[in-house]
Residue, then its C-alpha position, 0 to 999 in steps of 0.5 A: x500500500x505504501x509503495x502504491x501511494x508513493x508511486x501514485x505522488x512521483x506521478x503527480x510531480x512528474x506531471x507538474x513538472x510537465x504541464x502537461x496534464x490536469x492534475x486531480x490535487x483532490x485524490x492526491x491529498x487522500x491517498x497522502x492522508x491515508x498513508x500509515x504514518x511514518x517519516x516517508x509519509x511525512x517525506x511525501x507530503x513535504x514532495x507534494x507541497x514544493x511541487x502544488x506551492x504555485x497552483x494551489x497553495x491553499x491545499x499547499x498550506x493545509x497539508x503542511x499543518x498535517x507534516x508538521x504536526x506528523x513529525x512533531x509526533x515522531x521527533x522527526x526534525x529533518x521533516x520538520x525543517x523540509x516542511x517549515x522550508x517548503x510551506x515558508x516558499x509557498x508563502x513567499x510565492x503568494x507575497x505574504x513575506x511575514x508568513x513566509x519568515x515564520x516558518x524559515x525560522x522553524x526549518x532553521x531551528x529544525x535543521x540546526x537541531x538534525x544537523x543538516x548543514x545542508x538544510x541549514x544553509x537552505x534556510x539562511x538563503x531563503x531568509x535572506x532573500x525575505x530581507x533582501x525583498x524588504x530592502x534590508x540589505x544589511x541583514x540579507x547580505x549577513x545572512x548569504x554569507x553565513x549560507x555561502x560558508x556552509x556551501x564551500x564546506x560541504x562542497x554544494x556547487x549547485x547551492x553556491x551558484x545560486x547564492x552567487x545570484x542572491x548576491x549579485x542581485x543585493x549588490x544591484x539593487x542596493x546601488x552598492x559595489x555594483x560592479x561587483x553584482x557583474x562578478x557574481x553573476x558571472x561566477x554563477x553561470x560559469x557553475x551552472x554550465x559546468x554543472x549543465x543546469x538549464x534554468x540556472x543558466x537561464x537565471x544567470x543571463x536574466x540577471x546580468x541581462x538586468x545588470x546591463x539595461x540599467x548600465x545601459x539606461x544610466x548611458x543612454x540616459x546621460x548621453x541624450x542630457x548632454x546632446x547639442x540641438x544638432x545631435x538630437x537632430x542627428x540621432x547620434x545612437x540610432x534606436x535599433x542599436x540601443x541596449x544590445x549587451x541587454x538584449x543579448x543575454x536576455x534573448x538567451x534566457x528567453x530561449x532556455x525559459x522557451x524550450x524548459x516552460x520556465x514561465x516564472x522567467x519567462x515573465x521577467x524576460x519578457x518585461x525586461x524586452x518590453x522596457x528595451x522596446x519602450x526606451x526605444x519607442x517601438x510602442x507596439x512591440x513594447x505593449x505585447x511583451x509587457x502585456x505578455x509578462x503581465x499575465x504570466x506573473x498573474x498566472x502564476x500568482x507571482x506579486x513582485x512580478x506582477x507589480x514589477x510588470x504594472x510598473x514597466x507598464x506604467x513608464x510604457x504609457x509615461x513615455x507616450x504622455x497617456x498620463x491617466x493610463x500610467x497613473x492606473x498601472x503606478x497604483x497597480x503595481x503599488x498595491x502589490x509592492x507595499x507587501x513584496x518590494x521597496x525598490x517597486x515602490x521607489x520606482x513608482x514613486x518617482x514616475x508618479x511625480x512625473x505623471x502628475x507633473x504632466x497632468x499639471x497637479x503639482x501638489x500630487x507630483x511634489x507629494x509622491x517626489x517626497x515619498x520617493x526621496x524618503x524612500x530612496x534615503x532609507x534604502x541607500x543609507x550609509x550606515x548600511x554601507x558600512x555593515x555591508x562592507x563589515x560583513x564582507x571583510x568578517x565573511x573573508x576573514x571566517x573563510x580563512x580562519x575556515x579554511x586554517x582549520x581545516x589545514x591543522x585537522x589534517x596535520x592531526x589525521x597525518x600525525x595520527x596516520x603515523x601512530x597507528x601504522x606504528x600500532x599496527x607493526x607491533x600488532x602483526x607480531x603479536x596476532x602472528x603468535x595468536x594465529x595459530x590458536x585462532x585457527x584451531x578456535x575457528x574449526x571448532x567454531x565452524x562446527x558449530x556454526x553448521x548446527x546453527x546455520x540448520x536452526x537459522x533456516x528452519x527459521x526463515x522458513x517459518x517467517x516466510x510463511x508469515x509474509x506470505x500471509x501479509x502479502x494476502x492481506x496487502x492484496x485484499x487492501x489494494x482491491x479496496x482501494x482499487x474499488x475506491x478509485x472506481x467509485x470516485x471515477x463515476x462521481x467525475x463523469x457524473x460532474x462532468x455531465x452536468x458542467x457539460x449541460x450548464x455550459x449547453x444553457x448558457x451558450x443557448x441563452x448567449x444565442x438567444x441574445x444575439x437574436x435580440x441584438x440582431x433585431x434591434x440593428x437596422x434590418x437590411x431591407x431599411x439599409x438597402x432603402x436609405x443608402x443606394x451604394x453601400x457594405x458592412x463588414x460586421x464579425x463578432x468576436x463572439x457570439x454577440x458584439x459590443x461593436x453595431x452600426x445605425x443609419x436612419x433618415x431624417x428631414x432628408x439628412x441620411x445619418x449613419x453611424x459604426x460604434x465600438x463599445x466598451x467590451x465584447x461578448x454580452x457586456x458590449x452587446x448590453x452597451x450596443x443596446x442601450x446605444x440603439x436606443x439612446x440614437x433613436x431618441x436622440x433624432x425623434x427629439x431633434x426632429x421633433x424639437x425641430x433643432x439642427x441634426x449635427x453630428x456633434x450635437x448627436x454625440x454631446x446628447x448621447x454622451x450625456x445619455x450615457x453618463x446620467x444612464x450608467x450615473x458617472x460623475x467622474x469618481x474613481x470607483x464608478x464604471x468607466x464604460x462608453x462607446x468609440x464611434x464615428x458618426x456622419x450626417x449627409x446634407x444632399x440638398x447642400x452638399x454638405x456632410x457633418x461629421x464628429x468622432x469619438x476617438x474614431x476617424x472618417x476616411x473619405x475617398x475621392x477618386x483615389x485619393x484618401x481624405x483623413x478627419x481625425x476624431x476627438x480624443x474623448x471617448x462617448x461617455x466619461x473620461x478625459x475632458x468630458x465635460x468639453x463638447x464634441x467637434x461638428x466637421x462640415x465637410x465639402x461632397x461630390x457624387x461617388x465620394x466614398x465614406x468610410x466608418x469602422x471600429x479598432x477591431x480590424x487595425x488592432x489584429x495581431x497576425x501576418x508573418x511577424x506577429x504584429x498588428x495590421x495598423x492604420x496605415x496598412x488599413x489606409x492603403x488597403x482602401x487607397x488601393x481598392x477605392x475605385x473597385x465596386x463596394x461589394x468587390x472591396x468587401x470580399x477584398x477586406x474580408x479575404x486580407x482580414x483572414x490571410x492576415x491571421x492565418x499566419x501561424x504564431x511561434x507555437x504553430x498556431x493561427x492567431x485568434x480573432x481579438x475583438x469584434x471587427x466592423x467596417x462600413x462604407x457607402x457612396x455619395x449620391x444624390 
């Protein structure tokens, strides 16, 4: 039975490691609980913690209150220390560094008392590195060195490595000796190569990665400060060559992270290369991979890198002046930072000055500059300097001392080596003279030993009997638990049959929705009466779409309008409704009131429809949605079209030339200079102009042979191509580039997925 379960928990961490499979933790947990109580029970379930401490700490937790009461009973204290070890590490993981301190001490008291060097060691690395987390650099140096004796005692290659980067990285990150933080790491990875470890060779590269792009960003940095008005001009270090020691190494450790699914690096890999790109200004391929570190530090529910990432999202946005975008993301990343990371929170302090600066609210700006110097002092101070600097010395000086040691214990082995090659001489001489006697004992002894050797099998024989017996009743409680594990596979399919049947429901009801939107948008037999010449290209994300289009005629004015809202999938379907709803009486009022139908005065209305409806004011906590819309409105008695937009520009054409009116930048709804009114384009016509109106979906899809977004401009020379084409032709054509675009396979040989909901519209002049 005991072998069974243990297989049963080497399988579990087999296909954690993988990630390949969908683990039931549940019936692990069973078979660990039932498990006779003994020190390798107690050894599972530590196994079982380390490898679940990520995708289900809670269980992690509790299962480790059960390993440490089990030993506890069984004076077991090596199990006592690998448990405090790893239920501390599941802490760690979740940021809750208070915790996590706990119960390193524990597996430190515990590992003193088994006399597990080893373990020890294990236990002041991990406490450091809590120390260093907090920014108490002082205490986590002390700490490291303390491991790293122990380490180069007991000749653990793979433990020192590690060390090396603890150490490299404190150097950096307390601004002090920061050249040595270069030898360390480097001393690491030559370890780690000799030993072939691939995740500490990819460990070693992200930090020295690291180690360049801020070198690298103090150079860059200090070069543009200094440059004439010409040199600017002149782009003496043209962006394509920035930060190429960075990109080096962190290319490499991304390909390692790549090929063993080490996501946890992989974040910071791809956080790091997203921060290059922004320092650059290559906004889009910046925003993919910081977008990318963010889920992945989410996932794995990993804080500081969570925080770190809403920090390098927030510079993204400071960098392209969107002041409110990185002011959201600062505040992210602080409310995870003030459990897991100082340095976060310096960071955060500072660009919050800036963005505020940038929003001209110099109050908050001068108030987050004072929190970030205070912080930065404290961090920086000198008197932690100089106990680092003490601790360094005392480290060297243990280190000799250590080693004196052990030059005199063998001087003593030599010594005693000498005395007992004497001993053993006059000892030959006188068992020569005993030989003899021996001899003639051991004939006799043989004798004897016959007589007992018989009684010693007719022993064996009787307790082989016993273990057969044993191995009856072994087998009667392997057909027990078989029938357990029957039973528990019916209650899954049983589970299963009915999510299967929850999931049938809801898809139907989802359906019925998009039945309800389809009947609210303009019927195709109203649109074919009201534009002579004309498409739509509508392809919802999902089932429903958070994107819809509208047209009426009203007084002999055509108004036609496409419209992103906030969301996809049934929230942008809510949205697309209550639109609908507010345009029509919208126009009924104007028409009624007998006021001038503008597009700006269309939009101002709806907006303030919008913000009464969803009851926003402006407060931080309320709901942000609204709609990005273009919207026209076409005067055929004088040839005039009106025009407004709300983030989303008109595209006119005129033979084959592209006319562009860009839009307000205020979204339909609450947001940045709400309270200012939309602006009213009065725009010259002539018969066979080409309107064209559409929302984000269509530029913003990733695909292509590079992976990137299809963007504006190609959009813009898509229509400038095909302008003089029939408008239905130019449907087929931006339906079929639209496909090849994402039927480009990504990295993982996979199509790329449609992102958002796509609507383009267009239709002719003509009176």
């Amino acid at each position: 039975m005991k072998k069974i379960v243990i297989l049963l928990i080497y399988s579990l961490l087999i296909c954690l490691t993988a990630k390949t499979q969908t683990i039931n933790i549940d019936s692990s947990v069973t078979a660990l609980i039932n498990m006779q109580e003994d020190t390798n029970k107690v050894n599972a379930i530590n196994d079982f913690i380390w490898a679940v401490k990520q995708m289900a700490p809670d269980t992690a937790i509790y299962m480790g209150d059960i390993s440490i009461a089990l030993a506890t009973k069984l004076n077991f204290y090596n199990g006592l220390g690998y448990a405090g070890k790893n239920i501390g590490g599941t802490y760690y993981y979740k940021g809750l560094l208070d915790s996590a301190m706990k119960y390193y001490e524990i597996s430190l008291d515990n590992f003193e008392i088994a006399n597990n060097k080893q373990g020890v060691a294990i236990a002041f690395r991990n406490m450091g590195n809590i120390y260093d987390q907090k920014g108490d650099w002082k205490r986590a140096l002390d700490l490291y060195l303390k491991s790293k004796l122990i380490r180069e005692e007991i000749g653990d290659k793979k433990g020192l490595a590690a060390l090396n980067n603890s150490i490299g990285l404190l150097y950096k990150n307390s601004k002090q000796e920061e050249d040595s933080a270069i030898r360390f790491h480097e001393k690491a990875l030559a370890i780690y190569q000799e030993l072939d470890i691939k995740i500490g060779i990819a460990e070693s590269y992200l930090f020295i990665a690291n180690f360049y792009f801020d070198k690298e960003e103090e150079y860059y940095e200090k070069q543009e400060n200094n440059l004439t008005e010409e040199e600017d001009k002149n782009k003496i270090t043209p962006d394509s060559i920035k930060y190429q020691k960075t990109l080096e190494y962190i290319l490499k450790a991304r390909k390692i992270c790549e090929e063993i699914t080490e996501e946890r690096y992989l974040s910071i890999c791809e956080e790091i290369i997203g921060k290059i790109y922004t320092n650059r200004q290559q906004y889009d391929s910046a925003y993919k991979y910081l977008v990318n570190s963010i889920k992945l530090s989410i996932k794995l529910g990993n804080k500081a890198g969570t925080s770190s990432a809403y920090s390098s999202m927030g510079f993204y946005y400071l960098s392209k002046d969107e002041y409110r975008n990185a002011e959201a993301n600062y505040f992210k990343a602080l409310r995870l930072a003030t459990s897991v990371s100082p340095l976060i929170k310096s960071e955060c302090y500072k660009n919050l000055a800036s963005v505020y600066e940038g929003l001209k609210d110099y109050e908050k700006a001068y108030d987050f500059h004072k929190k970030y110097q205070h912080l930065k002092d404290s961090l920086e101070d000198e008197d932690n300097v100089k106990e680092m600097t003490k601790l360094s010395m005392q480290y060297e000086f243990d280190k000799v001392q250590k080693l004196n040691e052990i030059e005199q214990q063998q001087k003593d082995e030599i010594q005693k080596a000498q005395l007992k090659r004497q001993r053993m001489l006059t000892i030959f001489f006188i068992s020569g003279f005993i030989f003899m006697i021996i001899l003639a004992i051991v004939i006799f002894s043989n004798y004897r030993n016959k007589q007992k050797a018989n009684k010693m099998l007719e022993e064996k024989n009787l307790e082989i009997l016993a273990k057969n017996d044993i191995l009856q009743q072994k087998k009667l409680e392997i057909e027990i638990h078989r029938d357990e594990i029957s039973k528990n596979r019916d209650t899954l399919v049983e589970k299963n049959d009915k999510i299967e049947k929850q999931n049938k429901h809801i898809t139907d009801s989802i359906v019925y929705a998009k039945r309800i939107q389809s009947a609210v948008l303009p019927p195709k037999e109203y649109m074919d009466s009201i534009l002579n010449d004309y498409f739509i290209l509508f392809r919802p994300r999902d089932i429903v779409s958070g994107d819809f289009y509208w047209a009426t005629k009203k007084n002999d004015k055509l108004i036609v309008t496409a419209v992103d809202c906030t969301g996809h999938g049934v929230p942008g379907a809510f949205m697309s409704m209550l639109g609908v709803s507010f345009l029509n009486e919208i126009i009924n009022k104007m028409d009624n009131n007998e006021e001038k139908i503008t597009a700006g005065a269309i939009l101002d209305n709806l907006k303030a429809g919008i913000m009464k409806s969803l009851r926003q004011t402006g407060k931080d906590n309320e709901a942000k949605d609204g709609m990005d819309m273009s919207l026209c409105v076409v005067d055929y008695q004088n040839m005039i079209l009106h025009f407004a937009g709300a983030h989303n520009a008109l595209y006119l054409t005129r033979q084959n030339q592209l006319l562009q009116y860009k839009a307000d930048r205020m979204p339909v709804g609450i947001g940045y200079r709400h309270d200012e009114p939309f602006t009213n384009n009065e725009i010259e016509i002539f018969n066979n102009d080409i309107c064209y109106l559409f929302s984000d979906g269509y530029t913003d899809q990733f695909g292509g042979k590079d992976g990137r977004k299809y963007s504006a401009k190609n959009f813009k020379d898509l229509i400038t191509n095909i302008c003089l084409q029939p408008l239905d032709k130019q449907k087929e054509i931006m339906e079929q580039e639209f496909e090849n675009w994402m039927n480009y396979l990504d990295k993982k040989g996979e199509k790329y997925e449609q992102l958002d909901d796509v609507l383009v519209m267009a239709f002719k002049i003509s009176r």
